[in-house]
KETOR-528921 format. One record per atom (N, C-alpha, C, O): atom name; x, y, z. Coordinates in pm, whole numbers, plus 50000, padded with zeros to 5 digits. Layout:
// KETOR-528921
{atom->CA	east->X	north->Y	up->Z}
...
***
This chain:
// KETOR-528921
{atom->N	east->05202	north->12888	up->36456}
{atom->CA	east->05147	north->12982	up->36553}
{atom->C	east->04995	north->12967	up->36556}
{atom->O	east->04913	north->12975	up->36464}
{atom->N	east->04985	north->12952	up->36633}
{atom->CA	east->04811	north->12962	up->36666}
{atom->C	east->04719	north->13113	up->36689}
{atom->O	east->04750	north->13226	up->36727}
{atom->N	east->04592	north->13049	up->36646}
{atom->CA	east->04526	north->13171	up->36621}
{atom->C	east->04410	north->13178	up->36731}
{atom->O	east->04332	north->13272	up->36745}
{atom->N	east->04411	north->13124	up->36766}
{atom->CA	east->04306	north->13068	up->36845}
{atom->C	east->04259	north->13165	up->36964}
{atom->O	east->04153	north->13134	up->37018}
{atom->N	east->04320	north->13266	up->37005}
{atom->CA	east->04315	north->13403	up->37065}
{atom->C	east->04272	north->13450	up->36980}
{atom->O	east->04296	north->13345	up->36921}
{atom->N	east->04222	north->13518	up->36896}
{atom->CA	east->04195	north->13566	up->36746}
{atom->C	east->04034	north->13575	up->36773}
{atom->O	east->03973	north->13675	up->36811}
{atom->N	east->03972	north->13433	up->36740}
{atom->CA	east->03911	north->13353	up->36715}
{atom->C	east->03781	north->13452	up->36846}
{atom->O	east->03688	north->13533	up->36837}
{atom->N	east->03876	north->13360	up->36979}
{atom->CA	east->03813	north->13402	up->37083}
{atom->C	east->03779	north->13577	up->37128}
{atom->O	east->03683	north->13613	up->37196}
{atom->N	east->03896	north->13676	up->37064}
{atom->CA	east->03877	north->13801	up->37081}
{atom->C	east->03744	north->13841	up->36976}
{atom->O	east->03647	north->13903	up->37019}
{atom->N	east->03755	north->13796	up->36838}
{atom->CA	east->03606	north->13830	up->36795}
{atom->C	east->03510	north->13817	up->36814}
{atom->O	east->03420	north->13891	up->36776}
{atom->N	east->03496	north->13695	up->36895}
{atom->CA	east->03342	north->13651	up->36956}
{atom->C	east->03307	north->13698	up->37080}
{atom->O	east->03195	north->13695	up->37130}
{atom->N	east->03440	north->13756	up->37142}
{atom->CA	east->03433	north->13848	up->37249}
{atom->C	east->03347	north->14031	up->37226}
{atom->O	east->03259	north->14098	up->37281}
{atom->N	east->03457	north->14046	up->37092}
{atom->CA	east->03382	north->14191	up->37041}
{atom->C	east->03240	north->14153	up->37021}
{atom->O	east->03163	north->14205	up->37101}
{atom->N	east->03186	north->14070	up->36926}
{atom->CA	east->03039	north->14040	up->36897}
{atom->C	east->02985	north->14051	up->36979}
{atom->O	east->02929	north->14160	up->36987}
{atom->N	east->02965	north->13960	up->37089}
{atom->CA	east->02901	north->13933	up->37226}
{atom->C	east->02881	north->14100	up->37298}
{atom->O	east->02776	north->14159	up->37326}
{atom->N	east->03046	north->14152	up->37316}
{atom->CA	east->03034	north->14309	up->37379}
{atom->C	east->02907	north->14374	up->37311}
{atom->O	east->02801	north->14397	up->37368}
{atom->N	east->02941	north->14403	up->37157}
{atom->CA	east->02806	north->14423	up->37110}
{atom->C	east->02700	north->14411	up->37130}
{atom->O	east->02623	north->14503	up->37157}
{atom->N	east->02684	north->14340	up->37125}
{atom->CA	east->02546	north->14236	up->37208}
{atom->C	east->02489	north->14308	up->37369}
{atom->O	east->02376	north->14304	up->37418}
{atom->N	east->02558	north->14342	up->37397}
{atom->CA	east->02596	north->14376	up->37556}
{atom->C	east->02530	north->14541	up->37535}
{atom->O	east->02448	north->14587	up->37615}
{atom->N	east->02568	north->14600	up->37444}
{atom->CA	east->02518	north->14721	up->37401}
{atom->C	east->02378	north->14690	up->37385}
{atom->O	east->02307	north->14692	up->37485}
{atom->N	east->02334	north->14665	up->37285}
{atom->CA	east->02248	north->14692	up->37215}
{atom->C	east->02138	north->14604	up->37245}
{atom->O	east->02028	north->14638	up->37203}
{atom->N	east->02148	north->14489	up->37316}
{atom->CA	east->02031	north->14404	up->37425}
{atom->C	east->02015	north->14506	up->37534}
{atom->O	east->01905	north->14547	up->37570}
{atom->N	east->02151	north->14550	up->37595}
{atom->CA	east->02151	north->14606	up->37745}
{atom->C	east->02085	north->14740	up->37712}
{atom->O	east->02115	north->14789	up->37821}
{atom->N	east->02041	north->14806	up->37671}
{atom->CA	east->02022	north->14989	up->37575}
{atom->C	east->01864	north->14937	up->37545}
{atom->O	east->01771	north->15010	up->37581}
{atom->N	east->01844	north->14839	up->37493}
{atom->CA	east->01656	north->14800	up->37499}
{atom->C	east->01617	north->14801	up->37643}
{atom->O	east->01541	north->14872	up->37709}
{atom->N	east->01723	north->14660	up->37683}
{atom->CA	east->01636	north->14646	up->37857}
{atom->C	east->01650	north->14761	up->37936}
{atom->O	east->01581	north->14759	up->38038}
{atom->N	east->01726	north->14866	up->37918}
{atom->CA	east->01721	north->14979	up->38028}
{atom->C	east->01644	north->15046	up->37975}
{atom->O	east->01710	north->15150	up->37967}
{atom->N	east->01576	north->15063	up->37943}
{atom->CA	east->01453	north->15166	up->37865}
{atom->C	east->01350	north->15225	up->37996}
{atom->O	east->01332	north->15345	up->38018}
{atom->N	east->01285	north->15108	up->38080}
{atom->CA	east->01241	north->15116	up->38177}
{atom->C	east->01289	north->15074	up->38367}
{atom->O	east->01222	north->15057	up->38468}
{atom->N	east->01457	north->15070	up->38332}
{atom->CA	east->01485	north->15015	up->38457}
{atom->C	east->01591	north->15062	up->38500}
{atom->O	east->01685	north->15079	up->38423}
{atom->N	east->01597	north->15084	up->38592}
{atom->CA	east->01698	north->15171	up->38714}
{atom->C	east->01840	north->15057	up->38588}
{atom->O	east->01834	north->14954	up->38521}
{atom->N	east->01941	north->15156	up->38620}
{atom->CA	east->02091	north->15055	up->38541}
{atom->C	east->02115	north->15013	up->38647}
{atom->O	east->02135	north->14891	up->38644}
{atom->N	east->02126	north->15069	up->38770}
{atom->CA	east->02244	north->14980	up->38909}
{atom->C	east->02172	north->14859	up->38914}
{atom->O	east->02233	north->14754	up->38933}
{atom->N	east->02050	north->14861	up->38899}
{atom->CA	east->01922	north->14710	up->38960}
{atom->C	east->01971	north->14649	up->38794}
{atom->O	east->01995	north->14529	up->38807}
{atom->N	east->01987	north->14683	up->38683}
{atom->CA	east->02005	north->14616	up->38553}
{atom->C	east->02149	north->14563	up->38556}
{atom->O	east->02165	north->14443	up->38534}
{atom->N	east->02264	north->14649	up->38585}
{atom->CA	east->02365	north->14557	up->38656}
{atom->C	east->02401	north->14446	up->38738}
{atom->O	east->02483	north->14356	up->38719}
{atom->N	east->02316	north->14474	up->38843}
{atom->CA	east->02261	north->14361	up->38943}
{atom->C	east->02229	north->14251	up->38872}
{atom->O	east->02308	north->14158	up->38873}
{atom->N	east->02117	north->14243	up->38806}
{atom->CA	east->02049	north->14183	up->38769}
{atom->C	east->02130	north->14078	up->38689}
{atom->O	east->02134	north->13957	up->38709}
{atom->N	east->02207	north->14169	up->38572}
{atom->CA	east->02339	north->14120	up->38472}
{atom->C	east->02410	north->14021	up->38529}
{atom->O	east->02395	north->13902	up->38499}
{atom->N	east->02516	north->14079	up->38639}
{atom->CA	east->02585	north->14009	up->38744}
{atom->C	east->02537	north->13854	up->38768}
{atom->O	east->02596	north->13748	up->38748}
{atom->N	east->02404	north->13885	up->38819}
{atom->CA	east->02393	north->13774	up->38878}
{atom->C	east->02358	north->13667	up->38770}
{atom->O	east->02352	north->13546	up->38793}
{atom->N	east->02332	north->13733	up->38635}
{atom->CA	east->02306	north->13637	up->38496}
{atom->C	east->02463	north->13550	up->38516}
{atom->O	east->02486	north->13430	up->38510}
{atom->N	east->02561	north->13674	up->38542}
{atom->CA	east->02683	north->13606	up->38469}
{atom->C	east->02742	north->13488	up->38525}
{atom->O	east->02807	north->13397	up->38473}
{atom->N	east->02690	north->13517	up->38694}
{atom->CA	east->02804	north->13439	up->38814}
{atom->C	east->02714	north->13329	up->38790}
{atom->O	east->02781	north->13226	up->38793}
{atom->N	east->02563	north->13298	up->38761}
{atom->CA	east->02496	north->13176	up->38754}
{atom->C	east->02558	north->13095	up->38614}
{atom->O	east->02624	north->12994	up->38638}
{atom->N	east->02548	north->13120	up->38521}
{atom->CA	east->02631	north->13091	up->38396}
{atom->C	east->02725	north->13079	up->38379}
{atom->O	east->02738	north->13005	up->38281}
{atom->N	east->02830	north->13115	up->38426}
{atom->CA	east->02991	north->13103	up->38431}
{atom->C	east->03042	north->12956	up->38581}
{atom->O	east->03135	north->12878	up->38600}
{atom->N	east->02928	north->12990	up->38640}
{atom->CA	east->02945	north->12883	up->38764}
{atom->C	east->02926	north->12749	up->38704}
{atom->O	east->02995	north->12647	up->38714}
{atom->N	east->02762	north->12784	up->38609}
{atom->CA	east->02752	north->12663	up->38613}
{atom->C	east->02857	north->12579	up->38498}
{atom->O	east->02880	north->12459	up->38488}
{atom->N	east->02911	north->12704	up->38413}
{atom->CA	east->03026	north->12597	up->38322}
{atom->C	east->03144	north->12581	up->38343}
{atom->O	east->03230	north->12537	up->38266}
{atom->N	east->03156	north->12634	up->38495}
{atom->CA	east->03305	north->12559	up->38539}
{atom->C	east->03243	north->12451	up->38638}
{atom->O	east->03325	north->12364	up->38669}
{atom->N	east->03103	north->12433	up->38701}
{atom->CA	east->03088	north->12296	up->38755}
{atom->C	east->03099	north->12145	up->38641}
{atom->O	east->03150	north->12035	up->38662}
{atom->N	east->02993	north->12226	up->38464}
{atom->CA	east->03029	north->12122	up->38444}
{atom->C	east->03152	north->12103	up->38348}
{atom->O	east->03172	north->11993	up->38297}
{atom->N	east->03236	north->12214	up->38323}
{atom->CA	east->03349	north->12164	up->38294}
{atom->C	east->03471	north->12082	up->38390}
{atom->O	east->03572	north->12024	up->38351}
{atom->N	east->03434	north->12095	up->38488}
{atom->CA	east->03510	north->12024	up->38574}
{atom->C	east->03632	north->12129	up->38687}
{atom->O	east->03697	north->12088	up->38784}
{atom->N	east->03628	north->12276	up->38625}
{atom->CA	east->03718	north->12366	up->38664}
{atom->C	east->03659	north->12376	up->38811}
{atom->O	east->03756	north->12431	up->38862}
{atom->N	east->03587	north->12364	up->38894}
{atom->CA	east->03534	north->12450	up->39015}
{atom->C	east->03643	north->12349	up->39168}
{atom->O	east->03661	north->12378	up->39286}
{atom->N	east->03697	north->12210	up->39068}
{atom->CA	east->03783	north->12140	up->39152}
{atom->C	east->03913	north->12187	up->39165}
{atom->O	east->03991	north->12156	up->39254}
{atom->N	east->03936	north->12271	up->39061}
{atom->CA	east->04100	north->12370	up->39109}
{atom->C	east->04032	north->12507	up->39197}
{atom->O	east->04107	north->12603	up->39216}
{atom->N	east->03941	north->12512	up->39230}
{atom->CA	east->03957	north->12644	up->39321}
{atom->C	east->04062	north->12677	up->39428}
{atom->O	east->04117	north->12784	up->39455}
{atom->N	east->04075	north->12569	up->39474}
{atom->CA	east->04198	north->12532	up->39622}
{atom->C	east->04320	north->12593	up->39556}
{atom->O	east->04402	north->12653	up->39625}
{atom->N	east->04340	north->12575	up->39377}
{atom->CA	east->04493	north->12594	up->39344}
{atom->C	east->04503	north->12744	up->39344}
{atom->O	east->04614	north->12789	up->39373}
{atom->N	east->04410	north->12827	up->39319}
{atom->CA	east->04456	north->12967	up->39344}
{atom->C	east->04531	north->13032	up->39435}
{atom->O	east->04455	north->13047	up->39531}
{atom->N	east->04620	north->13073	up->39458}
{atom->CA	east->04710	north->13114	up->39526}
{atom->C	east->04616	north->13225	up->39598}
{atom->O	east->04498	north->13239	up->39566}
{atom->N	east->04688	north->13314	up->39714}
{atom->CA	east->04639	north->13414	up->39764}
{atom->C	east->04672	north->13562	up->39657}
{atom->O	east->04587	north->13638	up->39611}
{atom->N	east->04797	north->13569	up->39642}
{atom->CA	east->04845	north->13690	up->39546}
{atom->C	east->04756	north->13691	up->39376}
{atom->O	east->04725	north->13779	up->39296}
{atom->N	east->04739	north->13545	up->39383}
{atom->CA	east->04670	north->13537	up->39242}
{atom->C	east->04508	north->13582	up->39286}
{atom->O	east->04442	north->13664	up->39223}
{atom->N	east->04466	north->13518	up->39396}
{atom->CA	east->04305	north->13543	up->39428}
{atom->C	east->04294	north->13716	up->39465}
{atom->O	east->04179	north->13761	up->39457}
{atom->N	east->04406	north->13818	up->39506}
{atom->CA	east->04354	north->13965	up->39579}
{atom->C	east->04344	north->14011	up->39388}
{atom->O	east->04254	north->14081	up->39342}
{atom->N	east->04482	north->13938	up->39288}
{atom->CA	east->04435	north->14003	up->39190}
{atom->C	east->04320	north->14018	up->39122}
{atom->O	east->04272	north->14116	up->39065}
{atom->N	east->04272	north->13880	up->39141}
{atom->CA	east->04143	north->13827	up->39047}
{atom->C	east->04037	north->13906	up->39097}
{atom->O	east->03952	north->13947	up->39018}
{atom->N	east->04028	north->13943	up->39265}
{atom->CA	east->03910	north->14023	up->39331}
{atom->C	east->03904	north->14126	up->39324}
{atom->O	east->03795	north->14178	up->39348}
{atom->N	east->04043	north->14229	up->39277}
{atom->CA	east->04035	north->14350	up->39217}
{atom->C	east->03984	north->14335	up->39074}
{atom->O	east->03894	north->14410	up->39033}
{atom->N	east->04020	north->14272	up->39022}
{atom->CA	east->03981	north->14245	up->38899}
{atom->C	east->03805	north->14238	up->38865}
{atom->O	east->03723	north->14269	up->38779}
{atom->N	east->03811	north->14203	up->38936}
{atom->CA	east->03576	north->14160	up->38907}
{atom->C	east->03578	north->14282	up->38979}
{atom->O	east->03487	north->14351	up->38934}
{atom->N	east->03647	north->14354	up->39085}
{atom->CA	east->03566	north->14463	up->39157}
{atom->C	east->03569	north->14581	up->39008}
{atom->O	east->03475	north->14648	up->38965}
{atom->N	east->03684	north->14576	up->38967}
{atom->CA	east->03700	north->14668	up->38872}
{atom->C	east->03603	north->14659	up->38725}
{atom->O	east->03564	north->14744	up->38645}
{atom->N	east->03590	north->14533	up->38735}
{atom->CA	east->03478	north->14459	up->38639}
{atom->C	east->03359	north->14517	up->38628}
{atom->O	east->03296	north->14561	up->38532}
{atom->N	east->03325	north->14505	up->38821}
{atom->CA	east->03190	north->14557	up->38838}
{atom->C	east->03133	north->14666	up->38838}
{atom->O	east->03014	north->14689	up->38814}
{atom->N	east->03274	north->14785	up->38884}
{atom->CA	east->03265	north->14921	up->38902}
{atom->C	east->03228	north->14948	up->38732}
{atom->O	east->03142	north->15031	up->38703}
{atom->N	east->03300	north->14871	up->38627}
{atom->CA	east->03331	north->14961	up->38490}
{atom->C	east->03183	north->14866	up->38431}
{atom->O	east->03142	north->14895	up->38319}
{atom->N	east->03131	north->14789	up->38487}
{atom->CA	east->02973	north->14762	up->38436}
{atom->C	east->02852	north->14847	up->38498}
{atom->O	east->02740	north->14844	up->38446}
{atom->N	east->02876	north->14909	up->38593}
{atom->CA	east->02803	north->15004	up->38688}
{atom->C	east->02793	north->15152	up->38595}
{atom->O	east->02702	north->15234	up->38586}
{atom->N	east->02905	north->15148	up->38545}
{atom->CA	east->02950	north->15285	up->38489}
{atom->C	east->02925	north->15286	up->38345}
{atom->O	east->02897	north->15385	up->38278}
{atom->N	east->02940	north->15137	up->38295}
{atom->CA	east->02899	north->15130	up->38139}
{atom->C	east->02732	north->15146	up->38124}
{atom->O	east->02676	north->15210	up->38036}
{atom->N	east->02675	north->15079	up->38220}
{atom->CA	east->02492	north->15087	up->38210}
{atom->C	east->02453	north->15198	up->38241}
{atom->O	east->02354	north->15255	up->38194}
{atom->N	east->02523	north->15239	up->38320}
{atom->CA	east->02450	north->15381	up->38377}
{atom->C	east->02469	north->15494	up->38281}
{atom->O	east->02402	north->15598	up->38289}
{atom->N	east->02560	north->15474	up->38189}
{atom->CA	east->02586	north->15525	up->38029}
{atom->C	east->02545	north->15521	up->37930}
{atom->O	east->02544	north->15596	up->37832}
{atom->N	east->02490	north->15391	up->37964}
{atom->CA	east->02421	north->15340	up->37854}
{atom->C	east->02266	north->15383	up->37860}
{atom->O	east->02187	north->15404	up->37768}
{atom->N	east->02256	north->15386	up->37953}
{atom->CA	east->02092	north->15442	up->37995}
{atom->C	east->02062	north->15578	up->37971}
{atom->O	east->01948	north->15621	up->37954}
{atom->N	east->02192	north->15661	up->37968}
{atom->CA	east->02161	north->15774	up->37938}
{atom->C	east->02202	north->15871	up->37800}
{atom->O	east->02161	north->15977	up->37753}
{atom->N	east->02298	north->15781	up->37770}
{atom->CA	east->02355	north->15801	up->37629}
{atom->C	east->02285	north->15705	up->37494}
{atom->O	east->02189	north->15629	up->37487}
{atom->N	east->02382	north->15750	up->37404}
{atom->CA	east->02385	north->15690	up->37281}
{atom->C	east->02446	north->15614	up->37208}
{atom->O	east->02535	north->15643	up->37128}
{atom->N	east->02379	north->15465	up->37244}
{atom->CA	east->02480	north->15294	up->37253}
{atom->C	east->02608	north->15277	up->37140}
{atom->O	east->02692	north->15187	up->37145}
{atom->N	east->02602	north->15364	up->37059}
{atom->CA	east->02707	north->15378	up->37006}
{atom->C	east->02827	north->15434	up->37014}
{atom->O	east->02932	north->15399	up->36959}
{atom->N	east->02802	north->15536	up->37096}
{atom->CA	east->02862	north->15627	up->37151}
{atom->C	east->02932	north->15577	up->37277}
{atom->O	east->03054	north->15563	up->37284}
{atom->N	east->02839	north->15550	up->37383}
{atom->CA	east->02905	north->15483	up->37461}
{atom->C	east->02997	north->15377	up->37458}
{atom->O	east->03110	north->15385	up->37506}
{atom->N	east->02957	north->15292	up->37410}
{atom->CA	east->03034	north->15181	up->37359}
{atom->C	east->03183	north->15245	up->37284}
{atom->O	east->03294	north->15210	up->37324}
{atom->N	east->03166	north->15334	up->37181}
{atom->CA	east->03275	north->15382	up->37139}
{atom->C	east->03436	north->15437	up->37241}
{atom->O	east->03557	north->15417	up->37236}
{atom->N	east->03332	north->15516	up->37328}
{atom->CA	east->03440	north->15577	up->37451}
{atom->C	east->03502	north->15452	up->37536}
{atom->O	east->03618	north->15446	up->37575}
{atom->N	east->03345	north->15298	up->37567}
{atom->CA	east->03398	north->15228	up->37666}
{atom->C	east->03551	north->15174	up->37608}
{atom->O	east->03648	north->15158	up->37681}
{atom->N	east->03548	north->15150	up->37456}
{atom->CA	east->03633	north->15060	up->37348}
{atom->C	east->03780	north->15169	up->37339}
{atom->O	east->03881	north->15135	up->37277}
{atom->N	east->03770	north->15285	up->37403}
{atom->CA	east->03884	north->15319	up->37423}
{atom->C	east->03983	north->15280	up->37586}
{atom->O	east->04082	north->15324	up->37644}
{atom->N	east->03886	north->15182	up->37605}
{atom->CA	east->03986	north->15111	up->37725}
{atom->C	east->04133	north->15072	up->37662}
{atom->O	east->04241	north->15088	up->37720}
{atom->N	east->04111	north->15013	up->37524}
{atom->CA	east->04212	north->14952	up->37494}
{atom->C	east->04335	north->15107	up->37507}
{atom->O	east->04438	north->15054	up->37550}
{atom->N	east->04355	north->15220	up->37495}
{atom->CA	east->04426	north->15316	up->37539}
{atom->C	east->04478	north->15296	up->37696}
{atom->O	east->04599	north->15286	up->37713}
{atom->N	east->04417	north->15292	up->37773}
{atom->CA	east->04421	north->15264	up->37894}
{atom->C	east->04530	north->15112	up->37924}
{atom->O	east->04629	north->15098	up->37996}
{atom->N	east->04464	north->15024	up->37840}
{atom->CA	east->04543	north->14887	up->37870}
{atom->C	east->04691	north->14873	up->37801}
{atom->O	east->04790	north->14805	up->37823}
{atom->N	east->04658	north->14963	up->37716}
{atom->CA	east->04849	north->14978	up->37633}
{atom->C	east->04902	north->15078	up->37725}
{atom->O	east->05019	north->15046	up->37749}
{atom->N	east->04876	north->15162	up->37774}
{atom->CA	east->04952	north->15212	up->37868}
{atom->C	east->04959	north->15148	up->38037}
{atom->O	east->05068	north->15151	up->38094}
{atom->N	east->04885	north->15113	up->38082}
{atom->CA	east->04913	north->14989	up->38177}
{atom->C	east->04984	north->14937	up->38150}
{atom->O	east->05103	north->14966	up->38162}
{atom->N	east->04931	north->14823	up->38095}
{atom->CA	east->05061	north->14736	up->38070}
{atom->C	east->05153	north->14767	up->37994}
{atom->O	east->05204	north->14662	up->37955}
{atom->N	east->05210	north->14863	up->37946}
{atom->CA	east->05372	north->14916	up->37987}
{atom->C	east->05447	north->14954	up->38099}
{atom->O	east->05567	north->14943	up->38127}
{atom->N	east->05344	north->15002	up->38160}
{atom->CA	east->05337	north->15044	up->38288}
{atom->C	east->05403	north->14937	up->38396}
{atom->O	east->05514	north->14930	up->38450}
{atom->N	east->05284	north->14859	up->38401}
{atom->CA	east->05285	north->14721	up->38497}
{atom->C	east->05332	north->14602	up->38472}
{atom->O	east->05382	north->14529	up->38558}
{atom->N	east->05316	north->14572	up->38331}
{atom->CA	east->05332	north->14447	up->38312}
{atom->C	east->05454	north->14450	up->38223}
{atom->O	east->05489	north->14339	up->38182}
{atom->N	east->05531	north->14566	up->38181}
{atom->CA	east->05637	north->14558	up->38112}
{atom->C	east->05673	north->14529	up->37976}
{atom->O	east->05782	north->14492	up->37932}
{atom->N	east->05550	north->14555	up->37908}
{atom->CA	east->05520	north->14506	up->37773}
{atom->C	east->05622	north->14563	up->37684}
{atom->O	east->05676	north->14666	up->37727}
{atom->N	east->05655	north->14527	up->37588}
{atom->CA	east->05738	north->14631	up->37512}
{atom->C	east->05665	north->14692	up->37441}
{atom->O	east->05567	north->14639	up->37389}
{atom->N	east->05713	north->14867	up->37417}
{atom->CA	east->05692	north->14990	up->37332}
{atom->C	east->05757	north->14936	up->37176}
{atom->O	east->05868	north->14894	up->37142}
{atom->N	east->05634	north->14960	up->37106}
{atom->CA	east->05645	north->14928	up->36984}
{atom->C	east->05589	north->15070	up->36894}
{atom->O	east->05480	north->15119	up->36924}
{atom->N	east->05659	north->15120	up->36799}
{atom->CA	east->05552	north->15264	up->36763}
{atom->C	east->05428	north->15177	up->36706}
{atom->O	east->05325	north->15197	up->36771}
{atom->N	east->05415	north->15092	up->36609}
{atom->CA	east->05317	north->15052	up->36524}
{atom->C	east->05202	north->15058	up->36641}
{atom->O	east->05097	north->15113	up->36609}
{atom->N	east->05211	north->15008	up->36769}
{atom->CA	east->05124	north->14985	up->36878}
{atom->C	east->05099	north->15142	up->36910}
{atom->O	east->04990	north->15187	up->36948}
{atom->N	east->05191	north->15202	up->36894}
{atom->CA	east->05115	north->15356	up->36959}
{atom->C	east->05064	north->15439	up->36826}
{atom->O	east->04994	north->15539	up->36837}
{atom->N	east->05105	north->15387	up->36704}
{atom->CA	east->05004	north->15452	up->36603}
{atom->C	east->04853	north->15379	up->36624}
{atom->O	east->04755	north->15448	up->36653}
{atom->N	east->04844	north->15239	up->36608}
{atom->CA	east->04723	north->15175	up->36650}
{atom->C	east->04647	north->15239	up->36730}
{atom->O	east->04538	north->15278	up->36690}
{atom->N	east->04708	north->15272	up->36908}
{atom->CA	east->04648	north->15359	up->36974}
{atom->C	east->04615	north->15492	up->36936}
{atom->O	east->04517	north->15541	up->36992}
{atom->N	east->04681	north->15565	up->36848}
{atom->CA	east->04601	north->15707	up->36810}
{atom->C	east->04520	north->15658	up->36732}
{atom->O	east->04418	north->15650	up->36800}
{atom->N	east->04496	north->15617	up->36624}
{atom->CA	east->04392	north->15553	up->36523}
{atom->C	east->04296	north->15524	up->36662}
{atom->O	east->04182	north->15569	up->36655}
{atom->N	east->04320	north->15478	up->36740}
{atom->CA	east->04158	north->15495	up->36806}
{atom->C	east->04105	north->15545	up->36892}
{atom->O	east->03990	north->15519	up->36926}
{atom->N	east->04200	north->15649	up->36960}
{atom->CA	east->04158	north->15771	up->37015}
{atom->C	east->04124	north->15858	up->36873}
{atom->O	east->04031	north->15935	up->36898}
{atom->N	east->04157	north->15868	up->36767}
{atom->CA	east->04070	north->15942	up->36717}
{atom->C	east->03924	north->15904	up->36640}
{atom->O	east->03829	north->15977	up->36612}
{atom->N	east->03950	north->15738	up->36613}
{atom->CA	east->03823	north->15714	up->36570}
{atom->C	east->03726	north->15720	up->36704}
{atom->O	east->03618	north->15770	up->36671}
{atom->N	east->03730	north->15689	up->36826}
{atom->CA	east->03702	north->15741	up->36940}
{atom->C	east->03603	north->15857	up->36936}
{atom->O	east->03480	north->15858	up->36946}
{atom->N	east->03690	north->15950	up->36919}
{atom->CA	east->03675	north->16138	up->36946}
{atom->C	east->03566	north->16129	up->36786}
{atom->O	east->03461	north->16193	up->36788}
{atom->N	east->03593	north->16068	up->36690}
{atom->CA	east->03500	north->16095	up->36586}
{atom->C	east->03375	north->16043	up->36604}
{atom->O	east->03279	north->16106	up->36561}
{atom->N	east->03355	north->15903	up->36681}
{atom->CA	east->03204	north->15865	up->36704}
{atom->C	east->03123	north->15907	up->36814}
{atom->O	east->03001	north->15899	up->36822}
{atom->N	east->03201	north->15951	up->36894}
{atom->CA	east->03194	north->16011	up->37012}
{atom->C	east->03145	north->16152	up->36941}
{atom->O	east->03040	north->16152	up->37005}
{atom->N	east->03135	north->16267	up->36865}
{atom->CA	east->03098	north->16339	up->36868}
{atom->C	east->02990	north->16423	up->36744}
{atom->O	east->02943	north->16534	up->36769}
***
């Protein structure tokens, strides 16, 4: 079995981190919607340019339509919940925030039972209280 999802989810958490606590300096003096903006357009230049030179920007054609309305809800929802994370972040306490944003994962275990049909496991819904309450504890 490979681990290699693993790997990539920690450097994902780090980075999020990162995302806090760089993004919580630079808003000190700057509107968040224009610091979002700003973000955005860091990401789409950087992510573009490593699917030009990875070679990915030549499957664009293969995206389907049903696959492309998901993917565009998807960044819209992206963008709305980065709009909403800075503008939190600007006014809160980066730990804090971050704590509440990290209870998405609540949200995504119930989705995807929801939607995607995942199977109900208890160990997965003790996991989920363990962090609605570590949640509610940093949070307050």
């Amino acid at each position: 079995m490979s681990y290699d999802w693993l790997i990539f989810s920690l450097l994902s958490a780090v980075m999020a981190a990162f995302v806090a606590i760089l993004g919580k300096i630079g808003l000190k003096e700057v509107d968040s919607t224009l610091a979002t903006t700003v973000r955005a357009g860091i990401m789409f230049s950087s992510l573009l340019l490593i699917a030009l030179f990875s070679g990915k920007l030549k499957d664009f054609q293969q995206i389907n339509s049903k696959a492309f309305l998901f993917i565009f809800f998807s960044g819209l929802a992206g963008a709305l919940s980065w709009l909403f994370y800075f503008f939190a972040l600007k006014i809160g306490q980066a730990s804090k925030v971050a704590a509440i944003d990290r209870a998405s994962l609540i949200f995504v275990f119930l989705f995807a039972l929801i939607f995607l049909g995942e199977e109900f496991k208890i160990k997965n819904l003790v996991g989920i209280l363990l962090v609605l309450i570590g949640t509610v504890i940093l949070s307050i």
